[in-house]
N, C-alpha and C positions, 0 to 999 in steps of 0.2 A: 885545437878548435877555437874559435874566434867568434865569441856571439854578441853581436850587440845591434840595433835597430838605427843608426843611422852608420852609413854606408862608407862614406870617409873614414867613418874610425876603423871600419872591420879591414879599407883597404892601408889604412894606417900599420896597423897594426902586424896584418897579413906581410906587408912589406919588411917590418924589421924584423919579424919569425923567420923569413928567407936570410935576409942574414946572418941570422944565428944560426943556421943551418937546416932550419925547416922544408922539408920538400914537400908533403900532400899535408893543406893546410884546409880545412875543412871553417865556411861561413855562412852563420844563421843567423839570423834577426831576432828569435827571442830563445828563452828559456825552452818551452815546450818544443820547437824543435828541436833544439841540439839535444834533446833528450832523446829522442826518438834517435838521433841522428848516431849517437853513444851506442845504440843499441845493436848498429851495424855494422861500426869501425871504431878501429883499435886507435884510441885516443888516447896521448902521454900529453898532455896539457891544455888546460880549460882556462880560454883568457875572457873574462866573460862584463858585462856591464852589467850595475845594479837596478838602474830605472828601466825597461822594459816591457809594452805593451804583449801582453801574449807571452805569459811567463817570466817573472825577474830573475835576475841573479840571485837571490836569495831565496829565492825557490829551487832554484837549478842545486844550487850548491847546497842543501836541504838532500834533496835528494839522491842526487850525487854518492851525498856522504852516508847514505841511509843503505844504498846499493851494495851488495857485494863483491860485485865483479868493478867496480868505479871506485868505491871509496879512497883509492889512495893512488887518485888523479891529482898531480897537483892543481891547483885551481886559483888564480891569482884573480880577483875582484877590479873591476875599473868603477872608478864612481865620483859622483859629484856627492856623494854625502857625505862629507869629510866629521858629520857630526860624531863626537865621542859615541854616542849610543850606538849607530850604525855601526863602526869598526866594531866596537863589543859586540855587538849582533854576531858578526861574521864570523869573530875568531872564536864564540861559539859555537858556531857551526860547522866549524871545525877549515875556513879560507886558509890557502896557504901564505896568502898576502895580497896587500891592495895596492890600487893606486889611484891617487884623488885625483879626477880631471877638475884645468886640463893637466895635461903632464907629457914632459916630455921624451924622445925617443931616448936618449941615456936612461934616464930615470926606468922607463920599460924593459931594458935592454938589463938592468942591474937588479931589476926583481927577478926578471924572469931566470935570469942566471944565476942569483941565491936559490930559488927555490926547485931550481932543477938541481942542485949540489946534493 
């Protein structure tokens, strides 16, 4: 799943999941939907952005990790808060990893394939 509010990045992104061998790649513009969206289809990774109007990433991923049947979705964060605090925030909350935009397709291609290991 691929949640993030502006559209180049969800089609960014959607693109290099296909490479890696992603077939039904599910995209939502905020937090509050892709929760919803969790609750119907069987999700093996949450690529999610942290600024988000209508749910952040930091909500999602909150919750997520709060859920029983979700909790141990990997969940890789995209974000421009590259601020120390942020990252502490997240890997409180238990993020499987981030990545600061912008960033690029290697860089995505090598999180996401640590944290699928």
């Amino acid at each position: 799943m691929v949640v993030d509010d502006h559209g180049m990045t969800r089609d960014l992104v959607r693109t290099i999941l296909r490479g890696l061998g992603f077939i039904n790649i599910l995209t939502v513009e905020n937090g509050r939907a892709a929760y919803k969206m969790l609750e119907t289809n069987n999700v093996k990774l949450i690529v999610c952005d942290w600024n988000m109007p209508g749910g952040s990433g930091i909500e999602l991923l909150r919750a997520v990790r709060e859920h029983p049947q979700f909790k141990d979705v990997p969940f890789l964060m995209l974000t421009a808060e590259a601020y120390k605090e942020s990252v502490e925030e997240a890997m409180k909350q238990g993020v499987s990893d981030y990545v600061a935009k912008p960033f690029t397709a290697d860089v995505l291609v090598a999180k996401i394939t640590g944290i699928l290991k």
